[in-house]
Backbone atoms as SQL, in Angstrom:
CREATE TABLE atoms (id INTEGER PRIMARY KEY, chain TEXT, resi INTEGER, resn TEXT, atom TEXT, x REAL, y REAL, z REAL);
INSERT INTO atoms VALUES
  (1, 'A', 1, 'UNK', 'N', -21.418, -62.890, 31.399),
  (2, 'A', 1, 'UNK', 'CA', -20.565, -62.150, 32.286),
  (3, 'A', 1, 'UNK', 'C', -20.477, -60.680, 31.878),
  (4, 'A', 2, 'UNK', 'N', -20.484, -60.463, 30.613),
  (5, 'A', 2, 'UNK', 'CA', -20.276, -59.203, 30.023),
  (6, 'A', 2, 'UNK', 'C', -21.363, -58.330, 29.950),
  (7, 'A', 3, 'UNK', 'N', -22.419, -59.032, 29.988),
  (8, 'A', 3, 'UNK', 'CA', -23.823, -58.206, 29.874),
  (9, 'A', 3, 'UNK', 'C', -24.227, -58.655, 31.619),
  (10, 'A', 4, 'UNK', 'N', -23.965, -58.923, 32.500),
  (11, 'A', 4, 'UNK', 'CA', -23.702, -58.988, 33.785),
  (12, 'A', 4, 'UNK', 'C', -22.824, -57.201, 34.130),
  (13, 'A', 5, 'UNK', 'N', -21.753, -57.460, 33.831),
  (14, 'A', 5, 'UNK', 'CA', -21.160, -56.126, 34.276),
  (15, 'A', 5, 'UNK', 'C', -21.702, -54.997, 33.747),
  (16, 'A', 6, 'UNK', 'N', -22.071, -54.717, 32.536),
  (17, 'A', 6, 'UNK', 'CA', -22.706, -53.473, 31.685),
  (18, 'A', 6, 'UNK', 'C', -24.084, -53.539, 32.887),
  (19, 'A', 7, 'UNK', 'N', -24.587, -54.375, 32.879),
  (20, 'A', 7, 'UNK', 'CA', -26.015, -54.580, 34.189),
  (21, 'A', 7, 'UNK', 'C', -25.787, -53.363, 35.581),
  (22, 'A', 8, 'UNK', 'N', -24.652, -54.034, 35.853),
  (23, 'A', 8, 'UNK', 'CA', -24.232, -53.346, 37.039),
  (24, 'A', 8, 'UNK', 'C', -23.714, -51.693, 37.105),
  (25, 'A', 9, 'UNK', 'N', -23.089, -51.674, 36.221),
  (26, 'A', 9, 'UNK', 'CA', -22.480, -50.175, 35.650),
  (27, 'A', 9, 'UNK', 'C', -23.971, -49.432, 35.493),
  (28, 'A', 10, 'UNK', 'N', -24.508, -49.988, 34.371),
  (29, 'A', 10, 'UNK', 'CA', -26.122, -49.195, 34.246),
  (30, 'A', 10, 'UNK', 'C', -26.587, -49.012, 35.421),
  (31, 'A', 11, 'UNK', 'N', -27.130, -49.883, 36.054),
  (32, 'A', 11, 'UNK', 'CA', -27.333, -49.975, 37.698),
  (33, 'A', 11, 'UNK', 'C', -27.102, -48.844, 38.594),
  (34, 'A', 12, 'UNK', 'N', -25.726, -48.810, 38.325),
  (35, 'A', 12, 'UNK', 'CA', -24.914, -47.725, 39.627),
  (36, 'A', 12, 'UNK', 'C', -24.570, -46.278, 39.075),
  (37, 'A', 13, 'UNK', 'N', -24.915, -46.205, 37.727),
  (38, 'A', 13, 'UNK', 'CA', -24.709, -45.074, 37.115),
  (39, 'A', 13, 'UNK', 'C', -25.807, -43.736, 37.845),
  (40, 'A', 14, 'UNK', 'N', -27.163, -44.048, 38.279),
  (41, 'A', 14, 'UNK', 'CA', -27.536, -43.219, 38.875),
  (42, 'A', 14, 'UNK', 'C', -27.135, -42.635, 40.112),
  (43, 'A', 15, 'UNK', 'N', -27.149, -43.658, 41.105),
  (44, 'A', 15, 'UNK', 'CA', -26.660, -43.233, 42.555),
  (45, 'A', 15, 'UNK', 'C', -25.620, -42.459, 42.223),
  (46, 'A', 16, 'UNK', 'N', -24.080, -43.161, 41.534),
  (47, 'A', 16, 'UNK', 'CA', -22.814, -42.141, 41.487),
  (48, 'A', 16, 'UNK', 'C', -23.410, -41.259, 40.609),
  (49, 'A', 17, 'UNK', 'N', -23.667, -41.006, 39.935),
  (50, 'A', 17, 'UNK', 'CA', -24.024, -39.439, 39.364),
  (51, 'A', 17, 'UNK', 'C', -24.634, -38.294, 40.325),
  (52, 'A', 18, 'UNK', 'N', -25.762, -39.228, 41.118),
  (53, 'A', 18, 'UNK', 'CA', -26.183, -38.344, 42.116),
  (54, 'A', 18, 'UNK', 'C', -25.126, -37.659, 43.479),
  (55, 'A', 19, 'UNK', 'N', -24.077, -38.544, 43.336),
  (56, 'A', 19, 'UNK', 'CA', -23.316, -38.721, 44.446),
  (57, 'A', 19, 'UNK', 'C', -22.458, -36.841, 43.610),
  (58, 'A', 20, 'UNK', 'N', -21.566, -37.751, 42.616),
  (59, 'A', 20, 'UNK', 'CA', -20.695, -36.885, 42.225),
  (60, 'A', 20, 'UNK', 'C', -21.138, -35.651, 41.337),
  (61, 'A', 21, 'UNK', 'N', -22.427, -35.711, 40.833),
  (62, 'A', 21, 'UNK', 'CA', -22.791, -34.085, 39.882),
  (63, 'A', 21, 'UNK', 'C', -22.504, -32.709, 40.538),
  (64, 'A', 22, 'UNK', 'N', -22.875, -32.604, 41.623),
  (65, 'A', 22, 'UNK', 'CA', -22.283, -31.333, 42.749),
  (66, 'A', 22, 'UNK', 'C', -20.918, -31.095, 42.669),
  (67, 'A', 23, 'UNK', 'N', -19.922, -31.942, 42.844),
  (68, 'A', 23, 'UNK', 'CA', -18.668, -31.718, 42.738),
  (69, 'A', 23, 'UNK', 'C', -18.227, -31.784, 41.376),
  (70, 'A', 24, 'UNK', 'N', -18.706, -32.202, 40.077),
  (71, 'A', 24, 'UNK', 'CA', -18.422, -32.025, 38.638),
  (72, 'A', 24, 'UNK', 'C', -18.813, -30.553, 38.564),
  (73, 'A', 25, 'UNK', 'N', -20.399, -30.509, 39.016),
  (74, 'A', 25, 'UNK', 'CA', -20.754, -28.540, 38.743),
  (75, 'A', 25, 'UNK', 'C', -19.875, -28.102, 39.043),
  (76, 'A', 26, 'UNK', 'N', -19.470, -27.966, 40.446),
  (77, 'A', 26, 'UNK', 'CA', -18.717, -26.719, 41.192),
  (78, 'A', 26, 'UNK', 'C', -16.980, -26.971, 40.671),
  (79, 'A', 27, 'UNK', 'N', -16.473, -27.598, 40.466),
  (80, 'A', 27, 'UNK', 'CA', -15.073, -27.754, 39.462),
  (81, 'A', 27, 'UNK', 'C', -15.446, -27.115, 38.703),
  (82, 'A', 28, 'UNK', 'N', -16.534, -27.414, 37.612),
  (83, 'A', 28, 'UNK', 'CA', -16.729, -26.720, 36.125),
  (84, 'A', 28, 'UNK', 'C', -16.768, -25.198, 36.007),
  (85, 'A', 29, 'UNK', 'N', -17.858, -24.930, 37.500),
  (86, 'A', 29, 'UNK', 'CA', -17.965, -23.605, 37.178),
  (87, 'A', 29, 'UNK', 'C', -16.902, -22.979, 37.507),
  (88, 'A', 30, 'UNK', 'N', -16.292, -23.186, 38.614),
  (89, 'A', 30, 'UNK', 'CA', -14.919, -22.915, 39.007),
  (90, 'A', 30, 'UNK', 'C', -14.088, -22.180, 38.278),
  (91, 'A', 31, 'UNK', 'N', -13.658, -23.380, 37.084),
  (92, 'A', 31, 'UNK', 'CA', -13.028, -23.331, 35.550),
  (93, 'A', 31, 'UNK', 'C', -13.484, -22.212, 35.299),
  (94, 'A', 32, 'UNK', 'N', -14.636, -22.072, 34.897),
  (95, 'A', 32, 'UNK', 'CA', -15.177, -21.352, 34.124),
  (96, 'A', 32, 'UNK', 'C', -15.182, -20.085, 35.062),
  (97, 'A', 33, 'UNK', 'N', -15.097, -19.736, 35.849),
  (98, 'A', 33, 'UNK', 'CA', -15.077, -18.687, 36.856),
  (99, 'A', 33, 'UNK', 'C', -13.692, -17.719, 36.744),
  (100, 'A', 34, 'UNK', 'N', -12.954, -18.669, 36.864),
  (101, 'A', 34, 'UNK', 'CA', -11.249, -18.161, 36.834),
  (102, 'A', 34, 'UNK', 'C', -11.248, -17.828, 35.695),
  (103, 'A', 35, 'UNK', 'N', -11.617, -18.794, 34.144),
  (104, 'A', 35, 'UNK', 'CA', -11.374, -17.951, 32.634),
  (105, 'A', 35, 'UNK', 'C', -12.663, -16.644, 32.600),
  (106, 'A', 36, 'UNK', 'N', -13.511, -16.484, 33.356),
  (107, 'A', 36, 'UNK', 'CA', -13.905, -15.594, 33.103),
  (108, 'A', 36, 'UNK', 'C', -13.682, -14.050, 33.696),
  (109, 'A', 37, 'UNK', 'N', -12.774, -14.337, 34.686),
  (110, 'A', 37, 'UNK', 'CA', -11.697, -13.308, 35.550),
  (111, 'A', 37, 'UNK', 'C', -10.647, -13.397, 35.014),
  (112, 'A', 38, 'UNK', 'N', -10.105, -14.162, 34.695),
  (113, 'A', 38, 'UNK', 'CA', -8.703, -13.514, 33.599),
  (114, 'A', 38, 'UNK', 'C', -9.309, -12.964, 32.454),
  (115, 'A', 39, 'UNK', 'N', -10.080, -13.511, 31.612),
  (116, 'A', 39, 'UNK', 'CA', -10.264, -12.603, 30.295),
  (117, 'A', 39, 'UNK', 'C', -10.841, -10.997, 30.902),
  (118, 'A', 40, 'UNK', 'N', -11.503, -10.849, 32.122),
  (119, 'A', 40, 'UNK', 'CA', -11.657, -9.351, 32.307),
  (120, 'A', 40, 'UNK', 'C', -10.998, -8.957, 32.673),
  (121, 'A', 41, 'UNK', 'N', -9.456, -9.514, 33.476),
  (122, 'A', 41, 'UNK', 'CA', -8.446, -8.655, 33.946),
  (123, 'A', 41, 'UNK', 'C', -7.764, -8.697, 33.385),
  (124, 'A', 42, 'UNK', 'N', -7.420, -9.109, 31.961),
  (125, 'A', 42, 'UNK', 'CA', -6.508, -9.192, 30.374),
  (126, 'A', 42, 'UNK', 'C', -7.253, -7.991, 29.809),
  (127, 'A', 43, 'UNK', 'N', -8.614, -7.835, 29.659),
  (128, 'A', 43, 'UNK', 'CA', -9.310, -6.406, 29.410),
  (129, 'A', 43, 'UNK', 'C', -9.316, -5.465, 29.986),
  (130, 'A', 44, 'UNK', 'N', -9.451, -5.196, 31.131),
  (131, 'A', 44, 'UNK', 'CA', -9.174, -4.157, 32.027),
  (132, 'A', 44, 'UNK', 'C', -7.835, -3.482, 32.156),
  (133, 'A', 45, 'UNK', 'N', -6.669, -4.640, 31.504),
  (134, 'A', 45, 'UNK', 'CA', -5.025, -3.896, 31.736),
  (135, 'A', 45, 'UNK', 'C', -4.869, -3.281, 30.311),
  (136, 'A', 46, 'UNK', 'N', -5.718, -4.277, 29.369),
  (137, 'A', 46, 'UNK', 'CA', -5.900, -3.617, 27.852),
  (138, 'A', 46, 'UNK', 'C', -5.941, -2.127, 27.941),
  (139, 'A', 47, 'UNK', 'N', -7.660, -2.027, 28.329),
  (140, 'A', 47, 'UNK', 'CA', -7.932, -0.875, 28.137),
  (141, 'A', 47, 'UNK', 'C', -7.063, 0.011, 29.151),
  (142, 'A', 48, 'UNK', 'N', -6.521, -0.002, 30.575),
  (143, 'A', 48, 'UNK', 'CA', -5.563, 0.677, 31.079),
  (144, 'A', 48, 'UNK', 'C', -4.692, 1.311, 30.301),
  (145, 'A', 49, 'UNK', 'N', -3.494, 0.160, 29.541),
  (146, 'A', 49, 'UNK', 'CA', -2.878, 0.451, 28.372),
  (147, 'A', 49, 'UNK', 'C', -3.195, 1.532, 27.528),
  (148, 'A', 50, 'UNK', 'N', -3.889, 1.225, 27.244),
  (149, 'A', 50, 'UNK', 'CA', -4.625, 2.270, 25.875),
  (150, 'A', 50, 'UNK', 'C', -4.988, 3.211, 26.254),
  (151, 'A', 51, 'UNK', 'N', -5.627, 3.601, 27.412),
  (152, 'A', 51, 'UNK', 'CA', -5.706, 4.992, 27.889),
  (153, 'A', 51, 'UNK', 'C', -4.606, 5.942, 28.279),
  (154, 'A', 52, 'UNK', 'N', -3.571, 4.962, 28.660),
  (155, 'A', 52, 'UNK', 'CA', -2.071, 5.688, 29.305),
  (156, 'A', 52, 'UNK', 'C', -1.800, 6.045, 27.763),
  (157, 'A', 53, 'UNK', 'N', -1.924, 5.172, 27.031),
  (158, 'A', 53, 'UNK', 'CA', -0.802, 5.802, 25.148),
  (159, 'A', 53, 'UNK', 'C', -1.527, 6.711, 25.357),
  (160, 'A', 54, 'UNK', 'N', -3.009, 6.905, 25.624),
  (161, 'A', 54, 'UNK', 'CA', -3.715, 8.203, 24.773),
  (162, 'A', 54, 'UNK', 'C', -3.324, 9.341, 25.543),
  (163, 'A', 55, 'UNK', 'N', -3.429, 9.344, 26.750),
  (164, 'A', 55, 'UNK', 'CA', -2.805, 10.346, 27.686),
  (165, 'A', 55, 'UNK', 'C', -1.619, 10.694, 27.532),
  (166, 'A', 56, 'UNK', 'N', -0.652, 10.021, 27.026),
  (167, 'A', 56, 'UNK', 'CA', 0.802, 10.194, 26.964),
  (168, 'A', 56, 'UNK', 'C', 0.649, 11.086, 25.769),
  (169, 'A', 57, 'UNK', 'N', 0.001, 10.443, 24.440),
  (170, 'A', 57, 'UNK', 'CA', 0.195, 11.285, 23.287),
  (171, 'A', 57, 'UNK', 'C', -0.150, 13.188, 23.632),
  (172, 'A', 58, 'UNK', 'N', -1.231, 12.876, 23.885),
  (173, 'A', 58, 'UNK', 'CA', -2.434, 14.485, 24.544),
  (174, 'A', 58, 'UNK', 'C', -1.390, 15.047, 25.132),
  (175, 'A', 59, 'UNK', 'N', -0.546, 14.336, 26.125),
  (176, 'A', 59, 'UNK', 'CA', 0.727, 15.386, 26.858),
  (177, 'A', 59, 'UNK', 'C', 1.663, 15.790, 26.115),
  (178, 'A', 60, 'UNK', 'N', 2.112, 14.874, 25.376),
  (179, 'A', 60, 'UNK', 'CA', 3.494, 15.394, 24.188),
  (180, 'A', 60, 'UNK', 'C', 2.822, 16.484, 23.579),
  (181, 'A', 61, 'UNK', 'N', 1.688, 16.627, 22.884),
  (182, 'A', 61, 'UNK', 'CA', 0.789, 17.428, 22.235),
  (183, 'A', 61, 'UNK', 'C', 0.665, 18.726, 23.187),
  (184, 'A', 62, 'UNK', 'N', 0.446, 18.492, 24.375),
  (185, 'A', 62, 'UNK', 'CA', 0.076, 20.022, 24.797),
  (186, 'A', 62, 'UNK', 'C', 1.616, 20.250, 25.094),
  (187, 'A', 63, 'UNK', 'N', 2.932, 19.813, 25.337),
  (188, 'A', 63, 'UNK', 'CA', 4.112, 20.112, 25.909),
  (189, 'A', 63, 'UNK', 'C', 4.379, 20.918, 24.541),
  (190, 'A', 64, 'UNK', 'N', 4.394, 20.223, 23.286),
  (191, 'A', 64, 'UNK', 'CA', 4.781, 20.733, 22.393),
  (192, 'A', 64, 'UNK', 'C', 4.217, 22.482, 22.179),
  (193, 'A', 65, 'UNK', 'N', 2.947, 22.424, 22.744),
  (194, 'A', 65, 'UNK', 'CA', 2.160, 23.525, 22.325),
  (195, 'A', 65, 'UNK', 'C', 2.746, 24.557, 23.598),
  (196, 'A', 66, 'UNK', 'N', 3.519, 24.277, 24.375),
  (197, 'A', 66, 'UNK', 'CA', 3.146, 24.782, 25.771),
  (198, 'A', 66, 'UNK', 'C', 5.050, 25.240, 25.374),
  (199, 'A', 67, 'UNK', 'N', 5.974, 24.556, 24.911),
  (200, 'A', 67, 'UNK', 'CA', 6.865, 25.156, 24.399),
  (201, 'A', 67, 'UNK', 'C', 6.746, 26.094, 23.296),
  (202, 'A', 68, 'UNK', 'N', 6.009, 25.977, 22.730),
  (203, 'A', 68, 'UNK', 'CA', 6.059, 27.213, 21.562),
  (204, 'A', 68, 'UNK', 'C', 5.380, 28.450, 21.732),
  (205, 'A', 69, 'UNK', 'N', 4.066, 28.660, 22.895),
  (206, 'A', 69, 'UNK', 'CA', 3.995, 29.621, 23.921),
  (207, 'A', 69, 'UNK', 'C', 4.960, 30.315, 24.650),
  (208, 'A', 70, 'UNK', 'N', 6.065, 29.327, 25.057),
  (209, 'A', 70, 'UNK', 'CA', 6.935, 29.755, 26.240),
  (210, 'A', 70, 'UNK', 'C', 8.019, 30.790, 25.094),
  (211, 'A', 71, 'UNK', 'N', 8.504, 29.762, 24.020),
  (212, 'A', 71, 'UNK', 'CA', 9.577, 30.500, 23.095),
  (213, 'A', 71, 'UNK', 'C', 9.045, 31.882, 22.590),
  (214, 'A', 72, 'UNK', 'N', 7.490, 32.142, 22.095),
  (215, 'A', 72, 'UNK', 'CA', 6.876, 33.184, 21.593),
  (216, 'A', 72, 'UNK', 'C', 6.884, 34.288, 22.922),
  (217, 'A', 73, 'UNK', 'N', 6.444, 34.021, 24.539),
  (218, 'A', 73, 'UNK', 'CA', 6.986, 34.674, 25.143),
  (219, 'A', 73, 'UNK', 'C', 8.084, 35.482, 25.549),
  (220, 'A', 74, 'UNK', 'N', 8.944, 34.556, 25.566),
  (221, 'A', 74, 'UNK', 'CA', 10.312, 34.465, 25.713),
  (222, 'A', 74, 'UNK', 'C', 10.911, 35.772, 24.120),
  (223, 'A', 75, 'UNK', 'N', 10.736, 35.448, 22.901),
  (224, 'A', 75, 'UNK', 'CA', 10.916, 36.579, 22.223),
  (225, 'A', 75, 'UNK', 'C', 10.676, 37.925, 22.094),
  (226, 'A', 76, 'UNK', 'N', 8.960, 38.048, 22.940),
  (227, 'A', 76, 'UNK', 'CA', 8.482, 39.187, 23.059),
  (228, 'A', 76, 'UNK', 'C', 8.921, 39.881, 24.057),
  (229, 'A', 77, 'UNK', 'N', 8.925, 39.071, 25.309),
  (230, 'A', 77, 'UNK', 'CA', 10.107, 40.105, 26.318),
  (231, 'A', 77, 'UNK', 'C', 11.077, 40.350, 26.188),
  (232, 'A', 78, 'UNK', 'N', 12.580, 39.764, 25.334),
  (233, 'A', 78, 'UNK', 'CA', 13.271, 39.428, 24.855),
  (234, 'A', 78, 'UNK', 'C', 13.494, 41.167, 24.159),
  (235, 'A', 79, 'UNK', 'N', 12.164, 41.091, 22.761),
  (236, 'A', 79, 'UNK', 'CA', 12.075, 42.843, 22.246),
  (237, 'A', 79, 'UNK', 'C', 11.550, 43.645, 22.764),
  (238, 'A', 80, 'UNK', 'N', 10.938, 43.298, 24.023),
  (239, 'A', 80, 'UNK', 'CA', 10.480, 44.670, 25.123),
  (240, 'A', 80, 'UNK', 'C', 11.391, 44.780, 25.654),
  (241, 'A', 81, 'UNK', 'N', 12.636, 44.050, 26.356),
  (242, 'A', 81, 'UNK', 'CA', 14.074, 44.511, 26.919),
  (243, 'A', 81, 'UNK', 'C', 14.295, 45.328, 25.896),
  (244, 'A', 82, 'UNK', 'N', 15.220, 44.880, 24.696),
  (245, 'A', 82, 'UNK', 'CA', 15.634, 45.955, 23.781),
  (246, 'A', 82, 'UNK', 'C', 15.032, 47.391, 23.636),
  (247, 'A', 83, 'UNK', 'N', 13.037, 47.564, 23.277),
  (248, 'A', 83, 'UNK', 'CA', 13.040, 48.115, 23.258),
  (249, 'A', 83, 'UNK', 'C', 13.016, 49.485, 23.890),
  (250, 'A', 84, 'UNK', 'N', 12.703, 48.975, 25.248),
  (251, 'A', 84, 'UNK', 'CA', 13.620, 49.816, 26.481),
  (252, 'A', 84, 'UNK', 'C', 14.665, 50.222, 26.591),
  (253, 'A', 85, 'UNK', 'N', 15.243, 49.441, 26.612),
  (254, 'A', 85, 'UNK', 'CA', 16.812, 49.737, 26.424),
  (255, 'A', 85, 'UNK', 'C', 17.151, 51.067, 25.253),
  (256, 'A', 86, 'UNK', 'N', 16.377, 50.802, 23.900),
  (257, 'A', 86, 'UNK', 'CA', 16.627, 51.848, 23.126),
  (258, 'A', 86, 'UNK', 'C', 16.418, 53.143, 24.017),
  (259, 'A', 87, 'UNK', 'N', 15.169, 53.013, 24.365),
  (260, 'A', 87, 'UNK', 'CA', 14.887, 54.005, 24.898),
  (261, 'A', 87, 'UNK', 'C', 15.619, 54.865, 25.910),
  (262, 'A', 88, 'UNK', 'N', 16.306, 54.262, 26.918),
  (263, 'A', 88, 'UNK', 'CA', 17.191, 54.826, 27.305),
  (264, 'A', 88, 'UNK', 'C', 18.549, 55.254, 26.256),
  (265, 'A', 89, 'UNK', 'N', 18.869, 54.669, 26.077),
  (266, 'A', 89, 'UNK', 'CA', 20.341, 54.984, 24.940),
  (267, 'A', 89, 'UNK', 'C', 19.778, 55.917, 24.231),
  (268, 'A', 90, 'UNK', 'N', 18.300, 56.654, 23.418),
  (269, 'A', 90, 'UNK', 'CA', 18.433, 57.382, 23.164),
  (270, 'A', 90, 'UNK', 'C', 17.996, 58.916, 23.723),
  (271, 'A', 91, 'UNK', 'N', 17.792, 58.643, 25.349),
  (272, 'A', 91, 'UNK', 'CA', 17.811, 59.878, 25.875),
  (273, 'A', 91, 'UNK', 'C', 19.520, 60.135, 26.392),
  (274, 'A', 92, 'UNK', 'N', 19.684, 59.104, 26.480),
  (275, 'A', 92, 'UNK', 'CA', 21.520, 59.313, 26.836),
  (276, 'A', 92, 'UNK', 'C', 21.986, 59.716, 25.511),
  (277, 'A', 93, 'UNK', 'N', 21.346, 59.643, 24.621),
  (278, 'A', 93, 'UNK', 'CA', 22.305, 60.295, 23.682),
  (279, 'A', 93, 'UNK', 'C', 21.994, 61.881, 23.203),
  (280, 'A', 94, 'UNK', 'N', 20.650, 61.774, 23.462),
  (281, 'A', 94, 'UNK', 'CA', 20.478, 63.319, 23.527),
  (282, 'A', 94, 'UNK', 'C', 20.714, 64.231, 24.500),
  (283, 'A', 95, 'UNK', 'N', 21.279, 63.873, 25.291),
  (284, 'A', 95, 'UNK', 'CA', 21.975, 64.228, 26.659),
  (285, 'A', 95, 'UNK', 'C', 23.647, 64.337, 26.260),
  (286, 'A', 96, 'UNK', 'N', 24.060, 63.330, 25.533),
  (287, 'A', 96, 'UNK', 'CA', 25.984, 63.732, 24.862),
  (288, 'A', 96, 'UNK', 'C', 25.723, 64.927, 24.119),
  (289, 'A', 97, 'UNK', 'N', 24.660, 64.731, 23.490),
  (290, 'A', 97, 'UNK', 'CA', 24.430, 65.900, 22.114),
  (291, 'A', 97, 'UNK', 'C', 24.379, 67.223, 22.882),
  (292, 'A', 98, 'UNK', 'N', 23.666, 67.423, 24.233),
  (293, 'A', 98, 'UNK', 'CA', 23.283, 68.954, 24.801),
  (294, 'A', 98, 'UNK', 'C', 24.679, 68.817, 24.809),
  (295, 'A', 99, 'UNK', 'N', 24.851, 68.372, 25.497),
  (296, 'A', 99, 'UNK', 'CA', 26.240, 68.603, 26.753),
  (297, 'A', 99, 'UNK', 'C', 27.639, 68.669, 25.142),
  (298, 'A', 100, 'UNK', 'N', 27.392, 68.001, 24.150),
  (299, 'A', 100, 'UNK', 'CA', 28.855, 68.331, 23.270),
  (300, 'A', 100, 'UNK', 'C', 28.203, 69.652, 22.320),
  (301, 'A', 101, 'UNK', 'N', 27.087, 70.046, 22.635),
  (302, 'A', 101, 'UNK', 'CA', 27.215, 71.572, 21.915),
  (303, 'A', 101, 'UNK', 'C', 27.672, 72.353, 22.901),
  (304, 'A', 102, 'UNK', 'N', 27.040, 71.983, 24.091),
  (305, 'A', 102, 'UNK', 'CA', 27.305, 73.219, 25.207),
  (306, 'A', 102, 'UNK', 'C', 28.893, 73.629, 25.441),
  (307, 'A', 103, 'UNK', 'N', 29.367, 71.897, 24.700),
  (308, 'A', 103, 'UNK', 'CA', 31.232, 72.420, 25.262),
  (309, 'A', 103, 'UNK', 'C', 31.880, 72.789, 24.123),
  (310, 'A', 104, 'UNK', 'N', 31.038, 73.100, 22.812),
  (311, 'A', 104, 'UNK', 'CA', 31.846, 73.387, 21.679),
  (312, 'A', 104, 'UNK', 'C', 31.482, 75.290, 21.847);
């Protein structure tokens, strides 16, 4: 009976294989289709990632640089006001000076 059924199984093992191998492939590759689209769209957000830090850093870097331009500006006009300014105050003052000899 037992080597009767193993008979039959051996037997039918070809036809169903032939039947079902198409639909075992196409499941498998399937599988294998989807893990091979997530692991590139787990890489692709990777490297996204990693390009935004690097870009982010490069910006802090030039902001930093781009403030200490602005402050170095900012001082030099800062002593071109003044030194204008002298400049007037000291023709106004050589102007008190005519004018307080002229009234002494």
């Amino acid at each position: 009976m037992k080597v009767n059924l193993i008979t039959q199984v051996t037997n039918a093992y070809p036809q169903t294989f032939n039947t079902l191998y198409p639909f075992i492939s196409y499941s498998a590759a399937r599988v294998a289709d989807f893990q091979r689209i997530d692991s590139e769209a787990r890489a692709s957000v990777q490297g996204i990632k990693d390009k935004t830090d690097s870009l982010m850093r490069e910006m802090e870097e030039r902001n930093k640089v781009a403030e200490g331009i602005l402050a170095d500006i900012q001082r030099v006009a800062a002593e071109q006001g003044v030194s204008q300014q002298a400049v007037y105050f000291q023709q106004a003052s050589k102007e008190h000076e005519t004018q307080a000899t002229k009234w002494l």
